[in-house]
N, C-alpha and C positions, 0 to 999 in steps of 0.2 A: 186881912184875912184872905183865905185862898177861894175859889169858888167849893170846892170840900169843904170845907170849915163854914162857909156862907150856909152852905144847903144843910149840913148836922145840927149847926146851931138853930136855923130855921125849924126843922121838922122837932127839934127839942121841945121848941115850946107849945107843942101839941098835946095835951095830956093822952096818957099812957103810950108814945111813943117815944123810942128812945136812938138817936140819930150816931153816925157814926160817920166821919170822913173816907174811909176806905173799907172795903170788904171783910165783914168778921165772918165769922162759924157759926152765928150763935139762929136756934131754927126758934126762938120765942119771936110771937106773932108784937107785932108791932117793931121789932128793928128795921131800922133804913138805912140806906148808905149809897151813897154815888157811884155809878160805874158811865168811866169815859167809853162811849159810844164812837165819838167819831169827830177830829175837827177839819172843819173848811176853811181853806186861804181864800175866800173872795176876791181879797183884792191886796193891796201893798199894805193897805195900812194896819192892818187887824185880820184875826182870826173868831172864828164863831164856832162855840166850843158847843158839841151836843155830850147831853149827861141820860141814861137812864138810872132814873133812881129807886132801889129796889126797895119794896116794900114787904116784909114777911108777914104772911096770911098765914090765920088756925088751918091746920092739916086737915077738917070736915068741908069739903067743900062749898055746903051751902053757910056754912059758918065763915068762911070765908070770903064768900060774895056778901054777906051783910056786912062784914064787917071793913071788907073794903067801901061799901054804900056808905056806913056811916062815918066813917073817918078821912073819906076822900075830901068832901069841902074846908073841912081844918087844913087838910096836907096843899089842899092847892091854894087856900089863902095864904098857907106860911110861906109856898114857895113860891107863889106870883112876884116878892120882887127882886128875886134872885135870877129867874130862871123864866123865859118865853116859854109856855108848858103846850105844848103839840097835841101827846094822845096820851091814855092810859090803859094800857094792856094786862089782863090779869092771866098769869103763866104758871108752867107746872117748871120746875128746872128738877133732874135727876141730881143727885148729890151722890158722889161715894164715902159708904158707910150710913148715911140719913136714910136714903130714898128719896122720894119725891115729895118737893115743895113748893105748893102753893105762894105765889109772890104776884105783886104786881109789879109792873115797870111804867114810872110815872115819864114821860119824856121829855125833855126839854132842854133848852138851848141856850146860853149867852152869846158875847160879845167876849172878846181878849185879845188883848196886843198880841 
């Protein structure tokens, strides 16, 4: 499986979240999906892939900070062994045609040839 496919299937088995390998459309709270951040060459042998992985938050914002409180320890349990997880940042992203939506971006990092 790809580190996409690691992190969807991961965050699937969360209940009522539903994981995606690549960026969907879709603004119901609970979809997640990986988006490549950034990778480093450290050194010859391997490279260290960073991911932030987006999490859709309810559009009321104190709705949204609960519900990132409550669903954050499942999402970091499922993806602790996929993913060195760094920070979680909870963000507004402008969409055209949505507006603006509430997301978090959970951060973290592997290893890859």
């Amino acid at each position: 499986m790809s580190a996409r496919e690691d992190i969807a299937y991961a965050v699937s088995q969360v209940a009522g979240i539903t994981g995606h390998p690549y960026v969907v459309h879709d603004t119901t709270p609970g979809t997640v999906y990986p988006r490549l951040d950034h990778i480093e060459y450290p050194n010859p042998f391997g490279a260290v892939v960073h991911f932030n992985v987006v999490l859709v938050l309810p559009q009321d914002l104190a709705e949204a900070e609960r519900y990132l409180e409550d669903n954050l320890p499942a999402l970091k349990a499922a993806l602790e062994p996929h993913l060195v997880l760094t920070t979680v940042q909870p963000q507004r992203l402008q969409l055209d045609g949505i507006g603006v939506l509430p997301v978090a971006f959970i951060n973290g990092h592997r290893e890859a040839d």
